[in-house]
Each structure stands twice: as C-alpha cells, then as structure tokens.
Short mmCIF file of the C-alpha atoms (twelve columns), coordinates in Angstrom:
data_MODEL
# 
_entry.id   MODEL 
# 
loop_
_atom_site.group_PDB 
_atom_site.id 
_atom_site.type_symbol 
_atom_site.label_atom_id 
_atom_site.label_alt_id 
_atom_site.label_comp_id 
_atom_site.label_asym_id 
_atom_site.label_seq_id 
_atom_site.Cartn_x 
_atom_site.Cartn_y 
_atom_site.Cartn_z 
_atom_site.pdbx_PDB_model_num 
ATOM 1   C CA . UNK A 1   -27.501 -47.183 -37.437 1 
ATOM 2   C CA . UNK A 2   -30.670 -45.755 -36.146 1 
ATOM 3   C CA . UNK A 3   -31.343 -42.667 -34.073 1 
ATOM 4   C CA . UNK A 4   -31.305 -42.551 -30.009 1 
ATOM 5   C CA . UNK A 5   -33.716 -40.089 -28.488 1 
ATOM 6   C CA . UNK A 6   -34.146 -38.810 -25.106 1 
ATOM 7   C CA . UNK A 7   -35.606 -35.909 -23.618 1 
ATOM 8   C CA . UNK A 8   -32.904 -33.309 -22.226 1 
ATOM 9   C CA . UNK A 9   -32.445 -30.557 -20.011 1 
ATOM 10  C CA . UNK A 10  -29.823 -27.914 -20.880 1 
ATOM 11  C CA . UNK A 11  -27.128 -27.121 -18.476 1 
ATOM 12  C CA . UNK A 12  -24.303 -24.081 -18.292 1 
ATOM 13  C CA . UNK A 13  -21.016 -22.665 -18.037 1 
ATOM 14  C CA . UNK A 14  -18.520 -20.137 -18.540 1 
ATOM 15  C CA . UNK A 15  -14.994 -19.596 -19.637 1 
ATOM 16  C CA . UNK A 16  -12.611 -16.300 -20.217 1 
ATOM 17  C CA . UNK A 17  -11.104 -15.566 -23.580 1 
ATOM 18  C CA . UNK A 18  -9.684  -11.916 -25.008 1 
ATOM 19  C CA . UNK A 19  -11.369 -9.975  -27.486 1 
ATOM 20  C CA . UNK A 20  -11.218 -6.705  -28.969 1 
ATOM 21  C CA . UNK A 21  -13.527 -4.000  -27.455 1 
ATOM 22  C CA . UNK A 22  -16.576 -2.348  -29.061 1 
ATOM 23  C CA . UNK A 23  -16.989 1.135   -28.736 1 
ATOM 24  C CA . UNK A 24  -20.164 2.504   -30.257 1 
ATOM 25  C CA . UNK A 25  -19.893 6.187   -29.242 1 
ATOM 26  C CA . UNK A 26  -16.170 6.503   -31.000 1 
ATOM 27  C CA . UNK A 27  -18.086 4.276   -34.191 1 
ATOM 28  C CA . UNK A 28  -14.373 1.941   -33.911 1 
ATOM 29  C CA . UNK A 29  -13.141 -0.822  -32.476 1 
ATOM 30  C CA . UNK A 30  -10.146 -0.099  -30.231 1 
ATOM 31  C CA . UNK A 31  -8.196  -2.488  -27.795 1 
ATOM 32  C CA . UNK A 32  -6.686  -0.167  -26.069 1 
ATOM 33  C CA . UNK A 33  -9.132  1.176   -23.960 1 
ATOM 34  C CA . UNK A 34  -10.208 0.859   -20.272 1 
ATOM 35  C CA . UNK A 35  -11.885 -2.776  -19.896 1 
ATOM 36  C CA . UNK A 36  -12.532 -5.262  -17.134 1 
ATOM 37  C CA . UNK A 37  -13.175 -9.251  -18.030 1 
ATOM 38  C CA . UNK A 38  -16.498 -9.954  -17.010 1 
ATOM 39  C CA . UNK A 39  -18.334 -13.736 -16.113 1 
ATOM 40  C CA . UNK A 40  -21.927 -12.857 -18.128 1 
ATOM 41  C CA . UNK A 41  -24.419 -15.502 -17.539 1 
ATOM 42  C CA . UNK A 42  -25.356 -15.403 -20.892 1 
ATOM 43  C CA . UNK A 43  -22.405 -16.463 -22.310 1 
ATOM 44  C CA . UNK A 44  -20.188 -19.516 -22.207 1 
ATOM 45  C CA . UNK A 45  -17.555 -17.970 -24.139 1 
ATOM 46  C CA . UNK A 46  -14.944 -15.594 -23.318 1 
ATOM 47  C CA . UNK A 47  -15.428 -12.640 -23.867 1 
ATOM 48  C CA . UNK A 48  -13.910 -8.762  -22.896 1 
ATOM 49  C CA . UNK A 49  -17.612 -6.445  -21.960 1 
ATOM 50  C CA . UNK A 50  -16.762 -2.493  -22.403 1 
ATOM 51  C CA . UNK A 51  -18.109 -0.861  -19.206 1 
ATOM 52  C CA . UNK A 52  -17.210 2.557   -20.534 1 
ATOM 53  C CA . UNK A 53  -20.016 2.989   -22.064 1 
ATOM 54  C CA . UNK A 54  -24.061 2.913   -21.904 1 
ATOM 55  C CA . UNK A 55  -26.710 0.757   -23.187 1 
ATOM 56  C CA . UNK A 56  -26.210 0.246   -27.027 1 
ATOM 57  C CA . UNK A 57  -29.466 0.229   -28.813 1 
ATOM 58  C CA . UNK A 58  -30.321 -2.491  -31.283 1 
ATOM 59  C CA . UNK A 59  -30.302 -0.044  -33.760 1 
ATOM 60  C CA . UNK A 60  -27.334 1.227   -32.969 1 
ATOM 61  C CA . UNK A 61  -25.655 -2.086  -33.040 1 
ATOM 62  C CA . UNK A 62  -27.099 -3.161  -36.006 1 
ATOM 63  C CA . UNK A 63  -26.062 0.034   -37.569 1 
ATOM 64  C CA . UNK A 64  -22.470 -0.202  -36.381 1 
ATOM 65  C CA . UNK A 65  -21.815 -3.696  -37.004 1 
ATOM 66  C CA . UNK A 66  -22.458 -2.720  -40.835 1 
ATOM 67  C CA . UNK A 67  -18.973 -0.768  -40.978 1 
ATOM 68  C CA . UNK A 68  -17.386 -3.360  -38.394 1 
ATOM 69  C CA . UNK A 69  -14.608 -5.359  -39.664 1 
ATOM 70  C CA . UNK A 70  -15.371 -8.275  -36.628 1 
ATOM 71  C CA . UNK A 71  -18.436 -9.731  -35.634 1 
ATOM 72  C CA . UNK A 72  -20.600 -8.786  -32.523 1 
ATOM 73  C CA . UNK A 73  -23.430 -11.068 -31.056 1 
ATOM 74  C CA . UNK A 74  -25.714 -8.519  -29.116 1 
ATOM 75  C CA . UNK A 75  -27.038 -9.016  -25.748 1 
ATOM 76  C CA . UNK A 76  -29.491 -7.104  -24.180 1 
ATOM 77  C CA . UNK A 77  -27.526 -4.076  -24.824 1 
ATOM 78  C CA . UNK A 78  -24.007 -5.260  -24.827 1 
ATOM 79  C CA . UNK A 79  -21.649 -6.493  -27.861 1 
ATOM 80  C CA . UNK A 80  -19.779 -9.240  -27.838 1 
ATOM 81  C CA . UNK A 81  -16.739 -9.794  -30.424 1 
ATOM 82  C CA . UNK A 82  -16.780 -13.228 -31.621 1 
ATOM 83  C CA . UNK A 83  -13.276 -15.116 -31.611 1 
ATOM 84  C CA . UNK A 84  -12.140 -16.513 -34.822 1 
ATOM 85  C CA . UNK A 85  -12.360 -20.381 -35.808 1 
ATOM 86  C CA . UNK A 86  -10.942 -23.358 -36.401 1 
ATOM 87  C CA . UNK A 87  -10.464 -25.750 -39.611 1 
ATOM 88  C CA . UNK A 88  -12.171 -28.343 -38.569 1 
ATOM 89  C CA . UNK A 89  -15.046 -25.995 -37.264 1 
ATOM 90  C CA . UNK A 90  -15.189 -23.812 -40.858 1 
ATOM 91  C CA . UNK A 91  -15.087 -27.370 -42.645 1 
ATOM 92  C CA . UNK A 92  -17.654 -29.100 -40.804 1 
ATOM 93  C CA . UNK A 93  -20.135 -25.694 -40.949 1 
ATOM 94  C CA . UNK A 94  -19.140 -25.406 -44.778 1 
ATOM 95  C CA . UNK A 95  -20.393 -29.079 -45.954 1 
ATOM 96  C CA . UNK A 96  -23.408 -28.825 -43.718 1 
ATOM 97  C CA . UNK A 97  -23.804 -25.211 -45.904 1 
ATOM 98  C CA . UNK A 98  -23.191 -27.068 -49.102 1 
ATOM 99  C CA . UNK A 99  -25.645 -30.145 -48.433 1 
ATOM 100 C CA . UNK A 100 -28.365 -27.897 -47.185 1 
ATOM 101 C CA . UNK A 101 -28.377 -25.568 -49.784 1 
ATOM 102 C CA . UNK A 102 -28.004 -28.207 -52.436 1 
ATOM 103 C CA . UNK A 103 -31.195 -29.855 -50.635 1 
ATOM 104 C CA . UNK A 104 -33.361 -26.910 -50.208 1 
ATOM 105 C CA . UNK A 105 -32.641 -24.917 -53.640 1 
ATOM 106 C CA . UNK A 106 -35.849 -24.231 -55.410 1 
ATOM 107 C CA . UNK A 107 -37.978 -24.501 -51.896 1 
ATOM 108 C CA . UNK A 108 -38.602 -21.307 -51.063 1 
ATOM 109 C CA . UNK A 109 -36.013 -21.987 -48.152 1 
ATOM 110 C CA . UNK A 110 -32.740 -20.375 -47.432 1 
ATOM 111 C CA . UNK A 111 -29.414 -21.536 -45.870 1 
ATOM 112 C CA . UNK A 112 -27.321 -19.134 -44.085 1 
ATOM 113 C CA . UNK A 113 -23.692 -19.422 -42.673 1 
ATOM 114 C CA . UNK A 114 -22.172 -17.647 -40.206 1 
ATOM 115 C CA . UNK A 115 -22.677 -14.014 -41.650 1 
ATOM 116 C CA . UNK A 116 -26.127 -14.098 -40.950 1 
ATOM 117 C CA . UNK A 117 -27.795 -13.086 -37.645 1 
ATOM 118 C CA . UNK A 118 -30.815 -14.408 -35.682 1 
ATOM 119 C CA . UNK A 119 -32.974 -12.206 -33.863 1 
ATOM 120 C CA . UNK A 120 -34.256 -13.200 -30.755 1 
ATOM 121 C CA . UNK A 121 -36.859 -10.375 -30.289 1 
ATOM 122 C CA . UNK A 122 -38.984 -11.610 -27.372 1 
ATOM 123 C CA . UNK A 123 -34.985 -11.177 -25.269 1 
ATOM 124 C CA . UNK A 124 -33.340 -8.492  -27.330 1 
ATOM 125 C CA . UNK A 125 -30.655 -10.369 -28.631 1 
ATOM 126 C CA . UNK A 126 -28.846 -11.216 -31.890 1 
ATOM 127 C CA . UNK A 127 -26.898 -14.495 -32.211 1 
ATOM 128 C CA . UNK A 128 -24.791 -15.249 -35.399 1 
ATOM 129 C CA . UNK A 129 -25.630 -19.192 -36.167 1 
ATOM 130 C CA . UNK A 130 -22.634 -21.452 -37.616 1 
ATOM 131 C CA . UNK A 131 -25.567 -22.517 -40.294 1 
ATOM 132 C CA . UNK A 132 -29.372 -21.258 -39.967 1 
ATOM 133 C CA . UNK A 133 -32.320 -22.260 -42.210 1 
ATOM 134 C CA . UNK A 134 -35.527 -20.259 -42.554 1 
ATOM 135 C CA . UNK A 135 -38.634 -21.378 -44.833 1 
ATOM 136 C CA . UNK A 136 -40.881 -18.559 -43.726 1 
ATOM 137 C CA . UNK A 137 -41.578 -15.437 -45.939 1 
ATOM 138 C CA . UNK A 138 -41.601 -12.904 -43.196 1 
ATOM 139 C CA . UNK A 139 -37.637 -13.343 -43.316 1 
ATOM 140 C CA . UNK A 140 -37.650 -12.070 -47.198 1 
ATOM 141 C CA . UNK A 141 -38.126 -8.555  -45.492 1 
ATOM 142 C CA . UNK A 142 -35.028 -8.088  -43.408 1 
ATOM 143 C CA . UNK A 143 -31.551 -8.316  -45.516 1 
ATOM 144 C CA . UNK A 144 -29.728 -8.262  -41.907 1 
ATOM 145 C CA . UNK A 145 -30.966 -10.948 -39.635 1 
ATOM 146 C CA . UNK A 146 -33.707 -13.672 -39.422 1 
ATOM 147 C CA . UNK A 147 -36.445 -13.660 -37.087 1 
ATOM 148 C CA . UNK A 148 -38.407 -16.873 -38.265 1 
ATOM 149 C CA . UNK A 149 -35.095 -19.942 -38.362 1 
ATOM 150 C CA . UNK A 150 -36.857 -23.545 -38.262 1 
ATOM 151 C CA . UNK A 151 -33.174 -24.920 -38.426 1 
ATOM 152 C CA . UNK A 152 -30.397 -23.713 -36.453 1 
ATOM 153 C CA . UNK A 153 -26.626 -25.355 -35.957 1 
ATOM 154 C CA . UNK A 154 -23.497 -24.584 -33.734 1 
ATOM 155 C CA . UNK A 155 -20.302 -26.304 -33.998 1 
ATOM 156 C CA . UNK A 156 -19.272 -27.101 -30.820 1 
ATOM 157 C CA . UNK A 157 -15.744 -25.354 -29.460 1 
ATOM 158 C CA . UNK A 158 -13.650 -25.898 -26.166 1 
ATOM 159 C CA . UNK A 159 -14.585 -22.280 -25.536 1 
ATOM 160 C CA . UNK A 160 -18.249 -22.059 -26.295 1 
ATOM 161 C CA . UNK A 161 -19.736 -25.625 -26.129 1 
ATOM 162 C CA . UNK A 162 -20.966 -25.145 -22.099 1 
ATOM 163 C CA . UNK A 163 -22.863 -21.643 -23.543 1 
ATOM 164 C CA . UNK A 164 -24.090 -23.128 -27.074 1 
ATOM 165 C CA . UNK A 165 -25.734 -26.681 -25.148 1 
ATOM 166 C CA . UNK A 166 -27.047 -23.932 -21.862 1 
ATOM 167 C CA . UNK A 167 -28.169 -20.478 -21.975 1 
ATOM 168 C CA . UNK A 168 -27.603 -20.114 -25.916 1 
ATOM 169 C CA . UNK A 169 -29.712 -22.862 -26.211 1 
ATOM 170 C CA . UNK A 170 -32.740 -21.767 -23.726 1 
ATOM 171 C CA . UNK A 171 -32.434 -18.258 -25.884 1 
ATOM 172 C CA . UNK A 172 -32.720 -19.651 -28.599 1 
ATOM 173 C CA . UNK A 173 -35.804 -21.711 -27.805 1 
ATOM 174 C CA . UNK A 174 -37.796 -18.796 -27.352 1 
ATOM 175 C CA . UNK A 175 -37.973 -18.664 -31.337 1 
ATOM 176 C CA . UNK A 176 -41.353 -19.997 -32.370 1 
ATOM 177 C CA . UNK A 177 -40.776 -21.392 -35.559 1 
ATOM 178 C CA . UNK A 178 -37.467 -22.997 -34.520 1 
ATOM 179 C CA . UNK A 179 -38.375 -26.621 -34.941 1 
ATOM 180 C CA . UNK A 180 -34.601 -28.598 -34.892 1 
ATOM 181 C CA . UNK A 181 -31.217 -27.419 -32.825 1 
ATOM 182 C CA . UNK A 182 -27.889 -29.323 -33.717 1 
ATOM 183 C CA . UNK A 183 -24.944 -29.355 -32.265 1 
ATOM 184 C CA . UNK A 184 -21.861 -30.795 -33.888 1 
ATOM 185 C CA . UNK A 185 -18.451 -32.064 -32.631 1 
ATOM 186 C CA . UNK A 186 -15.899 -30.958 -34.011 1 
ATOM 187 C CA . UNK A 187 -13.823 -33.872 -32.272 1 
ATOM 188 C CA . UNK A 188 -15.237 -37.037 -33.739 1 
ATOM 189 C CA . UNK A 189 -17.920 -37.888 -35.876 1 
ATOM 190 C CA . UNK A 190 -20.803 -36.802 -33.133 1 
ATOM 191 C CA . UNK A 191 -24.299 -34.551 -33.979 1 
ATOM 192 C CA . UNK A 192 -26.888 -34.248 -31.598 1 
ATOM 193 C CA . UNK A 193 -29.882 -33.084 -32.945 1 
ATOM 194 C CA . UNK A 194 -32.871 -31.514 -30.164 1 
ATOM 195 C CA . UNK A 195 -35.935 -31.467 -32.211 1 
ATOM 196 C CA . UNK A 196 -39.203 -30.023 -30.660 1 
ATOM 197 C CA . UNK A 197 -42.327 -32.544 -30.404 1 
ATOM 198 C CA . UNK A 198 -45.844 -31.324 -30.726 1 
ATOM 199 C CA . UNK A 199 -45.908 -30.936 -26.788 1 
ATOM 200 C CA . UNK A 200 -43.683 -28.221 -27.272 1 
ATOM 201 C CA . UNK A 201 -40.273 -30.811 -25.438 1 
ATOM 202 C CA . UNK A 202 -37.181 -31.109 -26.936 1 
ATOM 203 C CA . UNK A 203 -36.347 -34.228 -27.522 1 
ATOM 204 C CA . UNK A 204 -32.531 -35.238 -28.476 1 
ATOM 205 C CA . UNK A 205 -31.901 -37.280 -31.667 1 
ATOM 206 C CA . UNK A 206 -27.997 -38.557 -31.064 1 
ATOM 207 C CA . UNK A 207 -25.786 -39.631 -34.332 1 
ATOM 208 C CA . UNK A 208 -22.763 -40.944 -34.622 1 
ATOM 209 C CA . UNK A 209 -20.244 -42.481 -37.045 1 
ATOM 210 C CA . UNK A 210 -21.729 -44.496 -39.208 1 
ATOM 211 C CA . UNK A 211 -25.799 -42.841 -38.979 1 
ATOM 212 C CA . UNK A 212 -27.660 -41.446 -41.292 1 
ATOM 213 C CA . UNK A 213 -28.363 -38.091 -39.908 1 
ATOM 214 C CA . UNK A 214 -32.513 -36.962 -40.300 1 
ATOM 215 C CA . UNK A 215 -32.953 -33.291 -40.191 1 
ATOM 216 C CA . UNK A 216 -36.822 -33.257 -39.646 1 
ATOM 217 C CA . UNK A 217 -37.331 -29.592 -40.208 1 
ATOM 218 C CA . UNK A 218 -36.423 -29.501 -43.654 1 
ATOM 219 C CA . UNK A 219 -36.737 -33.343 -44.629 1 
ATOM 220 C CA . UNK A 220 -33.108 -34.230 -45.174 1 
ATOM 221 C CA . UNK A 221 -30.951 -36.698 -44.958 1 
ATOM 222 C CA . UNK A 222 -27.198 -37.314 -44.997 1 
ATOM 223 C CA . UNK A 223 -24.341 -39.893 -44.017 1 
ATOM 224 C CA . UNK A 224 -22.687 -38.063 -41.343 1 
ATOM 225 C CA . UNK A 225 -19.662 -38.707 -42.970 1 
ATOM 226 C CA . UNK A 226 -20.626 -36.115 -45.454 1 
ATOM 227 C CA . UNK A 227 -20.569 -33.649 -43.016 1 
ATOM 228 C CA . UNK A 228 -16.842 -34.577 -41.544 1 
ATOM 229 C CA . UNK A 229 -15.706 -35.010 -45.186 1 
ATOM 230 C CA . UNK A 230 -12.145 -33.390 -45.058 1 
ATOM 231 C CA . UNK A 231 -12.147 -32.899 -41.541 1 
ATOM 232 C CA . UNK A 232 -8.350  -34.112 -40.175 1 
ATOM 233 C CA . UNK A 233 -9.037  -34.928 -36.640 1 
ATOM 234 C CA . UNK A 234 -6.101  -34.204 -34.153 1 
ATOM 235 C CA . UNK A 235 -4.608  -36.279 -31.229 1 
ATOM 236 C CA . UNK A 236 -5.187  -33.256 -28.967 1 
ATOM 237 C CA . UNK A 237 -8.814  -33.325 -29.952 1 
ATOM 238 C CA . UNK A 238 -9.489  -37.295 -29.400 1 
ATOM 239 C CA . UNK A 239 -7.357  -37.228 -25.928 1 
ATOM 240 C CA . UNK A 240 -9.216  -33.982 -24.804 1 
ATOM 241 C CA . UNK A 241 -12.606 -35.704 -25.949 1 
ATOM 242 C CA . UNK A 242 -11.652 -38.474 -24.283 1 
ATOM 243 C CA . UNK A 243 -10.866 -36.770 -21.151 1 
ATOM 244 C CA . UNK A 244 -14.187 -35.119 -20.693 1 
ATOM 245 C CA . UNK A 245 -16.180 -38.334 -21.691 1 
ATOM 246 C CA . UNK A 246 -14.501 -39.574 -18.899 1 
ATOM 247 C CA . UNK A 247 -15.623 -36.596 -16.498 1 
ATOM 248 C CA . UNK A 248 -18.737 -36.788 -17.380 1 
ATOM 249 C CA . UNK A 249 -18.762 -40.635 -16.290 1 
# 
C-alpha cells in the first residue's frame, strides 16, 4: 500500500492523572506533601504540579533527576513525573528500538529509547521521547539529553495522545534539525508520520496495516507489521478506538 499525505494542523487537550510529587529543595520524592491538581497547557497528560516550591532551574533538575528513581519531563521550571506504561506501548517502542538501531549501526547515528531526554532549548524544556534518533555530532558532547534529534516517536496513550499530536508536538517543532515526527497507535496497526518539506510544513505521511512504513530522515524502511510484532491487541482497545473514530466523524 502506498503512503497518504496531507498537510496538518495540530490540535490540544488535557486530562488528570496522579503522580508522585517532586520536591527539589528536600532532594526526594515524597507523596505526601501539600499539592493541588493543576490543568497546564502544556500538557495533555495528567499530571500532580508541586506549588510548594519555586522555580527549579534546569540545572537543578537535571542534577536531581540523576539520583531520581522516576522520570521527570521539565517545563519551563516545573517537573512532571511521568506515569508508567503499557505492554503494548513498551513492545511497540522496543521493535521500533531494535529495527532502528539494527538500521543505523555503523552510521554515525544513534537510537535512543525512553531514558534519553530531548532538550528543547529555544523553550526551556526537556521531553523524554518513546524512541529519538540523532545523526549530528554536537549530541556526542552531552551524555544526558539531545539537542540535535532528526527522528523523534511517541506511542500514543488514552492519557497523553491529545498533548503528544498538540502542544508536545508544536514544542517539539521548534528543534531545527528535527526532520520526521511519528506517532504510533498502540490500538491497531496505525503510524502517522509528519515529515517537514523544504518549505519548512509538515506534511503527514499516514500507514496502516499492510504499508511499508518510509522513515525519510534516516532512509528506512519496514513492514509495519514489524513494528506490532508481539503486540496482543485488546477488545477494550478496538471498541475504545472505535468509539473515538466515530467522534471524530
């Protein structure tokens, strides 16, 4: 099957989950502090925002999250802990890993998963990609996060998907060298890739069972079944997929 492009426009939106609490001053985590639930624009997932507490630095996050047993993603001075995943999410992000890194080895590329932060410096912020791929040598320097991704991919959750295809998205576009965005279902067999043209647009590349899936940044190419290999999908999943097909209709 081929690929079907458009040009898209992001859109938003925001849901509540619980997370433990960051506190830098104390240098712990602790959950049973003072907190209020907060809507942040900037994020589509739920999240619990300490308001005890003053600006965090980026160096004092980066610092911190060293000795942290969770994960953060930083915002413009305020931590976020990052809820854990599901199998079909660490499956799907672990081929895509394994193909990649098979793909790129002896390059002068690198593959990350998960671990491995991007820095959006131009907006003070530091996402943690599902899978991230950077080519330039400027990223050999830092042994904490990437600055120069041409590749980056989310797998999409109930929780997050409205943040990762919105705001995540328009933050993420402010990375220069960043050349491809995918997102991938972890539903059904669905990957939407946005790649930017030489206009500077992002144009959206759509795949689904059955395609061969292009990856134009780093000149690959893979059956998308190779990327749900293993993956059990669950009634809940196809009847809540089918349910917001149908919204969106």
């Amino acid at each position: 099957m081929g690929d079907n492009s458009l040009t898209i426009v992001g859109s938003s939106a925001v849901s509540l989950l619980l997370c433990p609490v960051f506190h830098p001053s104390e240098n712990c985590y602790n959950t049973n502090t003072s907190t209020e639930i907060i809507e942040n624009r900037n994020l589509g997932k739920p999240m619990i925002a300490d308001r005890t507490h003053n600006y965090i630095s980026p160096e004092e996050y980066l610092k911190l999250e060293e000795l942290s047993p969770l994960k953060h993603e930083y915002i413009q001075g305020e931590t976020y802990a990052m809820a854990g995943a599901s199998d079909a999410h660490v499956t799907v992000a672990g081929n895509l890993f394994a193909l990649l890194r098979n793909h790129v080895r002896g390059s002068g590329c690198r593959v990350y998963m998960s671990d491995m932060k991007a820095r959006i410096e131009s907006k003070n912020i530091y996402y943690y990609p599902d899978v991230m791929v950077t080519c330039d040598e400027r990223d050999k320097s830092s042994q904490s996060f990437k600055r120069y991704p041409c590749l980056i991919v989310e797998v999409l959750s109930n929780g997050t998907e409205g943040f990762d295809r919105g705001d995540k998205f328009a933050d993420y576009q402010e990375l220069e060298t960043l050349q491809e965005y995918v997102l991938i279902s972890q539903k059904r067999e669905r990957v939407e890739c946005f790649r930017r043209n030489a206009e500077g647009l992002w144009v959206l590349y759509s795949y689904t069972q059955g395609s061969e899936i292009h990856l134009a940044s780093v000149n690959f190419r893979t059956g998308i079944d190779a990327i749900y290999e293993d993956v059990i999908f669950t009634k809940e999943d196809s009847e809540a997929d089918s349910d917001e097909l149908r919204s969106r209709g």
